[in-house]
Biopython code that builds the backbone (N, CA, C, O; Angstrom):
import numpy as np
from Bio.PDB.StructureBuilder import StructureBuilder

atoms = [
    (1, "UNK", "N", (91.513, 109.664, -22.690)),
    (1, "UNK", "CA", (90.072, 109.578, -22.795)),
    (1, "UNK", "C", (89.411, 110.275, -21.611)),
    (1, "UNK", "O", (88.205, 110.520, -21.650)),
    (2, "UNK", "N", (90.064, 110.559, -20.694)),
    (2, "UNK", "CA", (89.484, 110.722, -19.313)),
    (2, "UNK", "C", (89.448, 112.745, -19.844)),
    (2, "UNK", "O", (90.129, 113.455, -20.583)),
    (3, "UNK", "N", (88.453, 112.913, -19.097)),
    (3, "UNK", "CA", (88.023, 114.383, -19.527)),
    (3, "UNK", "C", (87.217, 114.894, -20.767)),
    (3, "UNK", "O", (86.824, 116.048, -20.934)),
    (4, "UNK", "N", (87.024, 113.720, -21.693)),
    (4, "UNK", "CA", (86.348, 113.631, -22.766)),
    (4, "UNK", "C", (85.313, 113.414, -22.743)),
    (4, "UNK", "O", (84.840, 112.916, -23.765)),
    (5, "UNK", "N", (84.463, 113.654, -21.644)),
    (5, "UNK", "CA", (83.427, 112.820, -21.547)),
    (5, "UNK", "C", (81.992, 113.342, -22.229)),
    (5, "UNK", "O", (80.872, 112.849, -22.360)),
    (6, "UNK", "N", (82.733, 114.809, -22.651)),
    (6, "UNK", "CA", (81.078, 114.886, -23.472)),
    (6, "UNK", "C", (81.991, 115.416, -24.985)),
    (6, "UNK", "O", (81.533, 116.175, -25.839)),
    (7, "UNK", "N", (83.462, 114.733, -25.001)),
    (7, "UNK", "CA", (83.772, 115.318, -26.663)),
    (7, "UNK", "C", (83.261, 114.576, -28.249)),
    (7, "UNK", "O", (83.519, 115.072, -29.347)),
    (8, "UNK", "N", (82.674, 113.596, -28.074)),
    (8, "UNK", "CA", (81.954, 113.472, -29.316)),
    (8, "UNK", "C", (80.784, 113.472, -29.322)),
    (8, "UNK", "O", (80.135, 112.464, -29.603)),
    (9, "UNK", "N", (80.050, 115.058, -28.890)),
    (9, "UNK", "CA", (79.178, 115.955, -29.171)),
    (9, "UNK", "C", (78.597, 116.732, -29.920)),
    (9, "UNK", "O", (77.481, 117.247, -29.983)),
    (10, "UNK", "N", (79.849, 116.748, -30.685)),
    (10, "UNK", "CA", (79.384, 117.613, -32.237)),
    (10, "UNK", "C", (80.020, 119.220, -31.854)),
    (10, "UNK", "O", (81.177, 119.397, -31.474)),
    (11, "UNK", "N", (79.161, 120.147, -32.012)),
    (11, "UNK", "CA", (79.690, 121.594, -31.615)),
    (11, "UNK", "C", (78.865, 121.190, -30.376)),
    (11, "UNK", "O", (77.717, 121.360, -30.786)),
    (12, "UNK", "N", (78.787, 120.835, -29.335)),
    (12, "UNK", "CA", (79.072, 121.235, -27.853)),
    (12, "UNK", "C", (79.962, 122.012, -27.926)),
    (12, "UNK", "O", (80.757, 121.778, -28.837)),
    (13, "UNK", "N", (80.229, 123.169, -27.106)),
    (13, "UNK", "CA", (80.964, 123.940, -26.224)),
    (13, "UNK", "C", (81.845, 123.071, -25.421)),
    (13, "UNK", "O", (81.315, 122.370, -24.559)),
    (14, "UNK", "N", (83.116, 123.028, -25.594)),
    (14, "UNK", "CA", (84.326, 122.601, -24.376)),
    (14, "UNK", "C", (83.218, 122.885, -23.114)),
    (14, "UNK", "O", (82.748, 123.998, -22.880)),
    (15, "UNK", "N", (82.922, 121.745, -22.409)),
    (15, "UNK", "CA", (82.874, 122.562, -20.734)),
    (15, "UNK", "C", (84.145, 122.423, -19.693)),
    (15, "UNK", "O", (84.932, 121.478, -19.722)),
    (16, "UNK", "N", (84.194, 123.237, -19.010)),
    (16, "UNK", "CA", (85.045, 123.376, -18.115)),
    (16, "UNK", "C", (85.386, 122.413, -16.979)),
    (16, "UNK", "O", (84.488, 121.721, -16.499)),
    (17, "UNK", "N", (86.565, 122.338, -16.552)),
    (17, "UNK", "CA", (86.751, 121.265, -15.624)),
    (17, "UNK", "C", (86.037, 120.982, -14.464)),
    (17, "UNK", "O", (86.013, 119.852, -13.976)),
    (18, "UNK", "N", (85.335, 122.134, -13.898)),
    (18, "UNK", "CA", (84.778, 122.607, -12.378)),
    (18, "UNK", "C", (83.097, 121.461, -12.859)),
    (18, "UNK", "O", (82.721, 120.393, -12.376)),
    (19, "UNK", "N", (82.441, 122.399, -14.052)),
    (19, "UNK", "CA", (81.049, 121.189, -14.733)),
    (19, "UNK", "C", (81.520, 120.506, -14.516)),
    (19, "UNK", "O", (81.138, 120.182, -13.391)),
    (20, "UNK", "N", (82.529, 119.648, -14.947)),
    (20, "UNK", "CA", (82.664, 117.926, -15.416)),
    (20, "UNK", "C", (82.755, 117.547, -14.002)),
    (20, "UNK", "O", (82.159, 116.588, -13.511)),
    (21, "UNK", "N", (83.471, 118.285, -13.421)),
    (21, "UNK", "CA", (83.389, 117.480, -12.066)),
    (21, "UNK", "C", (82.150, 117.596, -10.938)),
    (21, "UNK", "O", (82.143, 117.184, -9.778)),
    (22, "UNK", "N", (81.232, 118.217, -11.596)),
    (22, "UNK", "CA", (79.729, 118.431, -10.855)),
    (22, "UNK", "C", (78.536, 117.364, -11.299)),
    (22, "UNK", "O", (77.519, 116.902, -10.781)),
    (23, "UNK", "N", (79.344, 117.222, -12.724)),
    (23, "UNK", "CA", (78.361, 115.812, -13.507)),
    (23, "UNK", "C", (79.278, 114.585, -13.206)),
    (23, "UNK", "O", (78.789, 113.456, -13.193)),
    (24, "UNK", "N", (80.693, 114.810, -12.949)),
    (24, "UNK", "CA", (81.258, 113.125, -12.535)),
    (24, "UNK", "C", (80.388, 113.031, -11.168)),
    (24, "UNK", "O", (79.305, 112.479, -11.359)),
    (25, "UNK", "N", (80.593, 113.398, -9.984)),
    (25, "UNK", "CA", (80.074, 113.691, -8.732)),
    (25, "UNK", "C", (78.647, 113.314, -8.493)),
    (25, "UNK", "O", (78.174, 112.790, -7.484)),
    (26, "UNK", "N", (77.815, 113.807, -10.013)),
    (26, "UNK", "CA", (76.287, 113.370, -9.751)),
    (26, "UNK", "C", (76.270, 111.798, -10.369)),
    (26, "UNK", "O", (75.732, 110.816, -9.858)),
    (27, "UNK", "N", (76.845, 111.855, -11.327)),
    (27, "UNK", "CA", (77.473, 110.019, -12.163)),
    (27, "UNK", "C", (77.485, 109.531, -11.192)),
    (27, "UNK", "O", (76.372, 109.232, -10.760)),
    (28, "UNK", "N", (78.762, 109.163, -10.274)),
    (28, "UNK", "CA", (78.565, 108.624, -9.094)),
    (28, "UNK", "C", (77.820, 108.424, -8.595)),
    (28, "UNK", "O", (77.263, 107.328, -8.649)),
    (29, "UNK", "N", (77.376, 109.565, -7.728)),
    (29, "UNK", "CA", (76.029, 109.190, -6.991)),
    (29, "UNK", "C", (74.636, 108.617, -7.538)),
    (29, "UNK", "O", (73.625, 108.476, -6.850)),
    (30, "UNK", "N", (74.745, 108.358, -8.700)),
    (30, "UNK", "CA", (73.152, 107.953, -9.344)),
    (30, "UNK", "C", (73.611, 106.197, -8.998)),
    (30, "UNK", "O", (72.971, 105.270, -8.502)),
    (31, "UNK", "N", (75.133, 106.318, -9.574)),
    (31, "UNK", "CA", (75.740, 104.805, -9.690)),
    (31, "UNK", "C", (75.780, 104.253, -8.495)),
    (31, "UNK", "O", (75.672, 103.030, -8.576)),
    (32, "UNK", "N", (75.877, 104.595, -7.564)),
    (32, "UNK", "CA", (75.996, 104.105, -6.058)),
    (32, "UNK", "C", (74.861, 103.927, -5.310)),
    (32, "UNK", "O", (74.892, 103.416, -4.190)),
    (33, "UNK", "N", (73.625, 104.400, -5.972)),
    (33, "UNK", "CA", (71.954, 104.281, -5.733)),
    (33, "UNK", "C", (72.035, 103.213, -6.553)),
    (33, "UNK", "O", (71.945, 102.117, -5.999)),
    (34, "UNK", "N", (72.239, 103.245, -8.185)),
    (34, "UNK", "CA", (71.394, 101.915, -8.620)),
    (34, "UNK", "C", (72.217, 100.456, -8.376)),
    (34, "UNK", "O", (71.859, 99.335, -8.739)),
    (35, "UNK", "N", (73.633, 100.906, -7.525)),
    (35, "UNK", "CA", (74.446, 99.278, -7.125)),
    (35, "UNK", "C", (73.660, 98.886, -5.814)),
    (35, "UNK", "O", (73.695, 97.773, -5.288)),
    (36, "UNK", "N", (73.058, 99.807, -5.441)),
    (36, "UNK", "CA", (72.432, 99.626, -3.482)),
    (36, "UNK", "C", (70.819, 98.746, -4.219)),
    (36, "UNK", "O", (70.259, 97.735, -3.795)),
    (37, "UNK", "N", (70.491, 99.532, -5.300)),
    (37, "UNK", "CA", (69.009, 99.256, -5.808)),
    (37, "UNK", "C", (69.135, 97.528, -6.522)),
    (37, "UNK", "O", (68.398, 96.554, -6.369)),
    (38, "UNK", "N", (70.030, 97.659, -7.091)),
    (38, "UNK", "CA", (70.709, 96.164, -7.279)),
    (38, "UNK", "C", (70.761, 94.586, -6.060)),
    (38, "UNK", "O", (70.386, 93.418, -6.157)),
    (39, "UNK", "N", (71.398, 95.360, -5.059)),
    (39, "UNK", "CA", (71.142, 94.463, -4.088)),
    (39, "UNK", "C", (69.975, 94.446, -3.287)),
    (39, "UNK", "O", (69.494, 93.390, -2.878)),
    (40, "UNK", "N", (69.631, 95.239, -3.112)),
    (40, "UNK", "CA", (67.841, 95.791, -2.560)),
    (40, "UNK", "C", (67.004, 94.777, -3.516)),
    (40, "UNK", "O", (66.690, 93.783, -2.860)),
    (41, "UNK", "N", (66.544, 94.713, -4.854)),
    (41, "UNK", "CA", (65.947, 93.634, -5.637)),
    (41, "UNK", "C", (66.339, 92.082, -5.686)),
    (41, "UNK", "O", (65.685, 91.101, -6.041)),
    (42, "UNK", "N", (68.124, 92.268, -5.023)),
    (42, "UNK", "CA", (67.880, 90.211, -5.303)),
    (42, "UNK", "C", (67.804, 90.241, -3.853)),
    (42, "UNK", "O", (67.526, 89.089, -3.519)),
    (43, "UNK", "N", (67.917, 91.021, -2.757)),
    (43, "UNK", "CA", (66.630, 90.421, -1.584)),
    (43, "UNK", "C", (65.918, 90.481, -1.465)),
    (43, "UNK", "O", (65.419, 90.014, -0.441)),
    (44, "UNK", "N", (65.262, 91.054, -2.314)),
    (44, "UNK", "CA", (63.570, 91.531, -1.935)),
    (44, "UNK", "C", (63.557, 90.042, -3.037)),
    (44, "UNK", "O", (63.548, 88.946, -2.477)),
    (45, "UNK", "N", (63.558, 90.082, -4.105)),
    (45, "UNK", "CA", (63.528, 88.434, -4.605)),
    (45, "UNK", "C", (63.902, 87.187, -3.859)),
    (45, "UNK", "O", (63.199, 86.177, -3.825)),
    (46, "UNK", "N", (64.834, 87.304, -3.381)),
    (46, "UNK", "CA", (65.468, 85.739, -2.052)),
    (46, "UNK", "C", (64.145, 85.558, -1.403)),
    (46, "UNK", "O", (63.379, 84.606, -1.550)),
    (47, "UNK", "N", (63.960, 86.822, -0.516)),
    (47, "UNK", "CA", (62.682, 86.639, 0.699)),
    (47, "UNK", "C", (61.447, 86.755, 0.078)),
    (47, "UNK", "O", (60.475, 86.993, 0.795)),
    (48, "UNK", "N", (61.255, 86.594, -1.501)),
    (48, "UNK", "CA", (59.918, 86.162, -1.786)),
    (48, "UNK", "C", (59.958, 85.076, -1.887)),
    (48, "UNK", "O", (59.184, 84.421, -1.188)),
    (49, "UNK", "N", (60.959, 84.322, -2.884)),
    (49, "UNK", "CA", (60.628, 82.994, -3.100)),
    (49, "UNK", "C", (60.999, 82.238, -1.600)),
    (49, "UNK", "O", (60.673, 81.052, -1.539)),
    (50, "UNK", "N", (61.518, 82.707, -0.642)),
    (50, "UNK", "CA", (61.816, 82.002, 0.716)),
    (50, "UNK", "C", (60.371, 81.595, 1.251)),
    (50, "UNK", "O", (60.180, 80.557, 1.884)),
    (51, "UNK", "N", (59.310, 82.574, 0.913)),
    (51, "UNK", "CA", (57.837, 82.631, 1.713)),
    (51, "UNK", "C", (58.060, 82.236, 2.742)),
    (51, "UNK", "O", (57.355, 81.336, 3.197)),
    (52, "UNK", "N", (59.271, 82.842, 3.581)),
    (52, "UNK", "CA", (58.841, 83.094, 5.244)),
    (52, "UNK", "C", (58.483, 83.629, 5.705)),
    (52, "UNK", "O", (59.346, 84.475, 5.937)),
    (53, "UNK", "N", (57.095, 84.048, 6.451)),
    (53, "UNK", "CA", (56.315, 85.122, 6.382)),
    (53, "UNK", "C", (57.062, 86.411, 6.987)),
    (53, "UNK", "O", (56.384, 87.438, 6.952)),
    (54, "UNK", "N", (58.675, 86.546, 7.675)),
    (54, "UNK", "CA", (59.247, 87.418, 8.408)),
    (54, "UNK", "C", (60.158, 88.023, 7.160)),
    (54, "UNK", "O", (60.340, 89.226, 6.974)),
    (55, "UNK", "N", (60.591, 87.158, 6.498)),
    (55, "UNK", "CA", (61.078, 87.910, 5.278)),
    (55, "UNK", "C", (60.288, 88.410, 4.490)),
    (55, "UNK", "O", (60.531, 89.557, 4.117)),
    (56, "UNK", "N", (58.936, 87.633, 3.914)),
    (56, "UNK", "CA", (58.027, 88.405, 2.921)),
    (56, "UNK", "C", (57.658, 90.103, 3.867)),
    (56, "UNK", "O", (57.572, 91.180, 3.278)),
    (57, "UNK", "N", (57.491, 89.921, 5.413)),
    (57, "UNK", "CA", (56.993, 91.159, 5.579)),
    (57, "UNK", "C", (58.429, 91.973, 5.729)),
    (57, "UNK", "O", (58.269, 93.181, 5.555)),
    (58, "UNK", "N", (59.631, 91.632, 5.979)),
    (58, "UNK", "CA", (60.876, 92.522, 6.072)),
    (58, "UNK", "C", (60.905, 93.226, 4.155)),
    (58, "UNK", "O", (61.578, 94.228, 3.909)),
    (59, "UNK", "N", (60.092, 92.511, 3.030)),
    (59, "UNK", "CA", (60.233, 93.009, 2.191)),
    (59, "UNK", "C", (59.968, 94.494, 1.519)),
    (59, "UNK", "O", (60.399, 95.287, 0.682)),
    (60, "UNK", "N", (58.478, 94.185, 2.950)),
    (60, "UNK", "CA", (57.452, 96.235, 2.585)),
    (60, "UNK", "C", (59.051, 97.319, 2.597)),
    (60, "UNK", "O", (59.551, 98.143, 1.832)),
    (61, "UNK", "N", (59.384, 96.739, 3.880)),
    (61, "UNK", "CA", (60.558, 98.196, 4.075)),
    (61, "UNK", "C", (61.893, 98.309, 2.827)),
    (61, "UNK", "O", (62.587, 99.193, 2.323)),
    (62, "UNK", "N", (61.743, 97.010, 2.741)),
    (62, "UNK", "CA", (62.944, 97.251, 1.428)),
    (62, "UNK", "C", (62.651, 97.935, 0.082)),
    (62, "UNK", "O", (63.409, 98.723, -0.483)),
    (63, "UNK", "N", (61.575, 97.568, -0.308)),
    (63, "UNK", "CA", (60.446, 98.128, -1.311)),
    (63, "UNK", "C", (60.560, 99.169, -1.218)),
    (63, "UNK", "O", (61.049, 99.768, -2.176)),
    (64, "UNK", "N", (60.134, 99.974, 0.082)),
    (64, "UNK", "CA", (59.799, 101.439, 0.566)),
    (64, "UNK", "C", (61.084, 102.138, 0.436)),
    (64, "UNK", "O", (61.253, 103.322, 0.146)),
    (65, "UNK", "N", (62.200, 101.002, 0.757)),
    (65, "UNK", "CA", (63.764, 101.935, 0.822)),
    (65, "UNK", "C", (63.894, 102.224, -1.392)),
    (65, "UNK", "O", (63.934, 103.330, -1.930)),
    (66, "UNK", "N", (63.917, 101.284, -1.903)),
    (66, "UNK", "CA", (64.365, 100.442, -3.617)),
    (66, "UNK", "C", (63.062, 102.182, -3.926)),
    (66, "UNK", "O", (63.449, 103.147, -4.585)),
    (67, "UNK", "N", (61.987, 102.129, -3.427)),
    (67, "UNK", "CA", (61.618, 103.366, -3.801)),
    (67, "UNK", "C", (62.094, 104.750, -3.747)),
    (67, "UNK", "O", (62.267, 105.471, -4.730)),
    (68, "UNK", "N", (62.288, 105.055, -2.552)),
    (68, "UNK", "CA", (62.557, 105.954, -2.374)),
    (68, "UNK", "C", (64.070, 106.404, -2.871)),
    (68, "UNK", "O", (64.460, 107.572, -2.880)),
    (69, "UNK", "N", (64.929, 105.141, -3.322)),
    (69, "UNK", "CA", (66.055, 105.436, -4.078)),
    (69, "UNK", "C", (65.833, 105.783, -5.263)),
    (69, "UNK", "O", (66.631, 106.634, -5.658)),
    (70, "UNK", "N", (64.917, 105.406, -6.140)),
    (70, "UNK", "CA", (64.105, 105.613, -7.068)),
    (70, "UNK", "C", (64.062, 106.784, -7.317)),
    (70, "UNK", "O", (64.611, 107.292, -8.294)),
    (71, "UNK", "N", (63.231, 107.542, -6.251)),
    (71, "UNK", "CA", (62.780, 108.873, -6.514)),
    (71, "UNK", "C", (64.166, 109.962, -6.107)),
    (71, "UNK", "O", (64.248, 111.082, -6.611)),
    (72, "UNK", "N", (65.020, 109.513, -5.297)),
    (72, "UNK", "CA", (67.110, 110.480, -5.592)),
    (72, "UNK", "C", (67.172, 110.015, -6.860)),
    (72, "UNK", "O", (67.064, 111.079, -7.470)),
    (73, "UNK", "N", (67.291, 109.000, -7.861)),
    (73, "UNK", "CA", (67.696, 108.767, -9.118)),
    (73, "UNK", "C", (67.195, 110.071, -9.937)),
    (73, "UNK", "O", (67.909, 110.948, -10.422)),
    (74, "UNK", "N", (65.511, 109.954, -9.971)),
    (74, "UNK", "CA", (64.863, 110.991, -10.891)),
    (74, "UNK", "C", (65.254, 112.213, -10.464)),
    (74, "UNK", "O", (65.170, 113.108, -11.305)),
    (75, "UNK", "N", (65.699, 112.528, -9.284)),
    (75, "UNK", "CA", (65.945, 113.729, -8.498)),
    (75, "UNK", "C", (67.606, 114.510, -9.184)),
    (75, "UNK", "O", (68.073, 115.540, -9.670)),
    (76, "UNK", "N", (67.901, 113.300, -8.818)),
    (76, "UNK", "CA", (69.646, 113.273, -9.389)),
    (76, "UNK", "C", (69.892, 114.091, -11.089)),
    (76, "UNK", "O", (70.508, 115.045, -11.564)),
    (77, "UNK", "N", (68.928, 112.950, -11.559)),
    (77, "UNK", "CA", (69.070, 113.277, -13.220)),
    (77, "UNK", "C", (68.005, 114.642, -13.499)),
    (77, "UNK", "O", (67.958, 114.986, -14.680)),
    (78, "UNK", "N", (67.668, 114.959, -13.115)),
    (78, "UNK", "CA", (66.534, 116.481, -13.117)),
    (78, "UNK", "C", (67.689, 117.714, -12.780)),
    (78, "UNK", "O", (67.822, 118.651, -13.567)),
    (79, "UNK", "N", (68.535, 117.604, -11.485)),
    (79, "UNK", "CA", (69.798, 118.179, -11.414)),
    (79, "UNK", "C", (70.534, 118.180, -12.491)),
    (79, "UNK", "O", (70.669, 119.172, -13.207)),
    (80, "UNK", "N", (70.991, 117.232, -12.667)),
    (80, "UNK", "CA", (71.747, 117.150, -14.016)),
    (80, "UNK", "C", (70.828, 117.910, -14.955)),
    (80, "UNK", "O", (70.879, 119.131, -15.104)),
    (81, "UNK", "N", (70.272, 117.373, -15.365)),
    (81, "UNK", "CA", (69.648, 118.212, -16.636)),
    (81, "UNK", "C", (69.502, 119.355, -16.760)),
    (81, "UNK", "O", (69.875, 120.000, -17.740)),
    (82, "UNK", "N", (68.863, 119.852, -15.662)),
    (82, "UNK", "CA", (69.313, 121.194, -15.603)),
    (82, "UNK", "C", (70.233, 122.440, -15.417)),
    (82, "UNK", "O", (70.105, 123.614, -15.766)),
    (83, "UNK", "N", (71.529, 121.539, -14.518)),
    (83, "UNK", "CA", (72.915, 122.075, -14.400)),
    (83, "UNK", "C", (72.993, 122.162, -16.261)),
    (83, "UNK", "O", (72.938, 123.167, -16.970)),
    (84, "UNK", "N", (73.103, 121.060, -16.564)),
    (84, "UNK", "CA", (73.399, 120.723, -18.250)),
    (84, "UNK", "C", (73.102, 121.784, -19.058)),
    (84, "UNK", "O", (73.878, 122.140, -19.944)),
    (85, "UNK", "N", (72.228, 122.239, -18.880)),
    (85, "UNK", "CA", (71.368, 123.187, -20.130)),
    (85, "UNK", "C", (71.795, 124.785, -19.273)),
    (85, "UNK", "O", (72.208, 125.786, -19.858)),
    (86, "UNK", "N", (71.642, 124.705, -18.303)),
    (86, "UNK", "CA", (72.579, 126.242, -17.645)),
    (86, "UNK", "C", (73.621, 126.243, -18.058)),
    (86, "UNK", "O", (73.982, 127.393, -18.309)),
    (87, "UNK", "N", (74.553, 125.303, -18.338)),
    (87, "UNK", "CA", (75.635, 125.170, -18.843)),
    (87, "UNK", "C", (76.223, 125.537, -20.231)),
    (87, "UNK", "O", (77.187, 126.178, -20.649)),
    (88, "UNK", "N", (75.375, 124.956, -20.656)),
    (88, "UNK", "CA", (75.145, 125.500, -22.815)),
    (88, "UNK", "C", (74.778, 127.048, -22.426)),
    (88, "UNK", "O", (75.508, 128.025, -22.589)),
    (89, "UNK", "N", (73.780, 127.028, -22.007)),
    (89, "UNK", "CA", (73.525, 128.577, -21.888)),
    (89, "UNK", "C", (74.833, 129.369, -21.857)),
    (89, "UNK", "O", (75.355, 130.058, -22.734)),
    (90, "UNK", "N", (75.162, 129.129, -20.794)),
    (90, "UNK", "CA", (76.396, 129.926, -20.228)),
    (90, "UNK", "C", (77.368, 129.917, -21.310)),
    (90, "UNK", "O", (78.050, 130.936, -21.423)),
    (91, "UNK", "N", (77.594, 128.813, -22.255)),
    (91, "UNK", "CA", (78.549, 128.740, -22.776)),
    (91, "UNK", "C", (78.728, 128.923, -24.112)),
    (91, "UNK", "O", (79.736, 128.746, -24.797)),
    (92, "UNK", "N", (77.262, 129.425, -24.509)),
    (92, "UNK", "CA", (76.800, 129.584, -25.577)),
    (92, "UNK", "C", (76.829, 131.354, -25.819)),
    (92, "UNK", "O", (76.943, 131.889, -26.921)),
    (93, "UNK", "N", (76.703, 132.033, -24.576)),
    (93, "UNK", "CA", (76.735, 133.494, -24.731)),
    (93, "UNK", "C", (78.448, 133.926, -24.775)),
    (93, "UNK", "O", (78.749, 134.979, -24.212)),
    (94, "UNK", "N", (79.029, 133.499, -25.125)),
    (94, "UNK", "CA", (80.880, 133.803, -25.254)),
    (94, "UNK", "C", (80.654, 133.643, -26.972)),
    (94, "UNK", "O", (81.538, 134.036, -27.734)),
    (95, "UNK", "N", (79.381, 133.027, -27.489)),
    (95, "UNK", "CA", (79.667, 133.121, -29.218)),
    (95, "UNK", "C", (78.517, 134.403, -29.470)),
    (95, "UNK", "O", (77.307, 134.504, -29.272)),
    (96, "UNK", "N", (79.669, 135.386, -30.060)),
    (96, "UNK", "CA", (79.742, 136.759, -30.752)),
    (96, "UNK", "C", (78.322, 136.961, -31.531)),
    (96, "UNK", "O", (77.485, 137.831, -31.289)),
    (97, "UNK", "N", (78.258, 135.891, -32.576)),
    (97, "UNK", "CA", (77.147, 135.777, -33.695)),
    (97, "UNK", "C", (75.961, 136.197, -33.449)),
    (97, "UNK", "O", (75.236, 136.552, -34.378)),
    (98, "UNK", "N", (75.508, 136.237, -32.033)),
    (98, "UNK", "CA", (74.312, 136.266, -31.577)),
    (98, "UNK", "C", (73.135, 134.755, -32.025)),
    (98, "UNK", "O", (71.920, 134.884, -32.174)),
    (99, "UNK", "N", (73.788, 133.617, -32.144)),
    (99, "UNK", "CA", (73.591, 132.467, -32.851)),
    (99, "UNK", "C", (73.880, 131.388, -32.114)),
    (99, "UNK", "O", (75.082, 131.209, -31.920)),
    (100, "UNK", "N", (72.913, 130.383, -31.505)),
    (100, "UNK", "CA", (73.532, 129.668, -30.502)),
    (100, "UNK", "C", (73.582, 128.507, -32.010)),
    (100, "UNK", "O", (72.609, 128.373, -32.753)),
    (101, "UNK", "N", (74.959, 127.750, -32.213)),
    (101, "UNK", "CA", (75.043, 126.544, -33.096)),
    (101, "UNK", "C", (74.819, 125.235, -32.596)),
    (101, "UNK", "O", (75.827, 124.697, -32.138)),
    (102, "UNK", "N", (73.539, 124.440, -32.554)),
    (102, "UNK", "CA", (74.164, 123.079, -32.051)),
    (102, "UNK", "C", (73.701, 122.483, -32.494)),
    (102, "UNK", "O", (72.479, 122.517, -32.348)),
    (103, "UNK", "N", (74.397, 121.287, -33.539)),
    (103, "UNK", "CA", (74.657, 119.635, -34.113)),
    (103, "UNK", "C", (74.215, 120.506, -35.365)),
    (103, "UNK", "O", (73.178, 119.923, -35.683)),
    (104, "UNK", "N", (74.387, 121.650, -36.356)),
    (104, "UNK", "CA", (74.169, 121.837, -37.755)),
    (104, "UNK", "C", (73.074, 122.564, -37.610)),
    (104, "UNK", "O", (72.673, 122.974, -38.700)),
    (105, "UNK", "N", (72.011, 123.103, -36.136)),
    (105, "UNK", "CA", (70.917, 123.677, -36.098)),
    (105, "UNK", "C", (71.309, 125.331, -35.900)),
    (105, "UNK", "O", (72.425, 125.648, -35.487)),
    (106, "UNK", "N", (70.398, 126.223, -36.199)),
    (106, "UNK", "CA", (70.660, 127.896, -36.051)),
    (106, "UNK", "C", (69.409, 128.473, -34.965)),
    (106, "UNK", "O", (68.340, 128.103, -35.451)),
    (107, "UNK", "N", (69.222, 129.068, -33.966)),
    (107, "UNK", "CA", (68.642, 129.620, -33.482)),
    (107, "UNK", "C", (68.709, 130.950, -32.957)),
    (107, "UNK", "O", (69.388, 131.064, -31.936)),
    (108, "UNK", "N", (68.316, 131.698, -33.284)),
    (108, "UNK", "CA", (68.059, 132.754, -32.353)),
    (108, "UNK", "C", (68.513, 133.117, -31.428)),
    (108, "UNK", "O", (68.784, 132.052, -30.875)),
    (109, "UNK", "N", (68.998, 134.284, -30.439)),
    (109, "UNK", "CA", (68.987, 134.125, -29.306)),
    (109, "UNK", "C", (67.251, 135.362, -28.891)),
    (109, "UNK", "O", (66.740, 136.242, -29.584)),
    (110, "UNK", "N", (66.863, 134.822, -27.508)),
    (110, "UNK", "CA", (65.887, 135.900, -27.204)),
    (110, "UNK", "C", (66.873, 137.343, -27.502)),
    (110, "UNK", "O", (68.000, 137.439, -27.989)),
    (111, "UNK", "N", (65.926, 138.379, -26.987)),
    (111, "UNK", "CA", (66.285, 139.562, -27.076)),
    (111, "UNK", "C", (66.216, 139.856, -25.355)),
    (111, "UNK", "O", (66.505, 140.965, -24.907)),
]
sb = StructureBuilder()
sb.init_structure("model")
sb.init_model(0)
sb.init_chain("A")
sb.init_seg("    ")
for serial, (resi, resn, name, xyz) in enumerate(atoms, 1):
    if name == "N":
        sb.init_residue(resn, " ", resi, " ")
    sb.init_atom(name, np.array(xyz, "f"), 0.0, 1.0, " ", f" {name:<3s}", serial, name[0])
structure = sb.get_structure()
């Protein structure tokens, strides 16, 4: 199963081992933001319901951190997406037809 990770795609293009390991690499890292963002929310929850006023205010900075992880997530997956679709591209000009095929659809290519 391992390396399969985008084979029930339909006609996707095989991608190459070097991609997969540029999208495992970003996987990770999104996953290792939202396990940090995970624990970041049940303290920022503990030190609300604690209402000690040193924890409610230690909460601004955690907030400010749970955000700004936030905004590497959207950052992360915008990378991806766009590695992704450079990728089809790329892998789409090796078919002859002048016809990019994907999931039963026909398009064009520009000129």
């Amino acid at each position: 199963m391992e390396g399969d990770t985008f084979s029930g795609l339909g006609n996707v293009p095989r991608l190459d081992g070097k991609i997969l390991q540029t999208f495992q690499k970003s996987f990770v890292q999104v996953q290792t933001i939202l396990d940090q963002n995970r624990l970041l929310i049940n303290e920022i929850n503990q030190n609300h319901e604690s209402k000690i006023p040193d924890n409610l205010s230690r909460n601004v900075g955690l907030i400010k951190e749970l955000n700004n992880n936030i905004s590497r997530v959207v950052h992360l997956y915008a990378d991806l997406s766009s590695s992704f679709t450079k990728s089809m591209d790329a892998s789409s000009e090796g078919d002859s037809s002048g016809v990019l095929k994907s999931g039963g659809h026909k398009r064009l290519r520009p000129s």
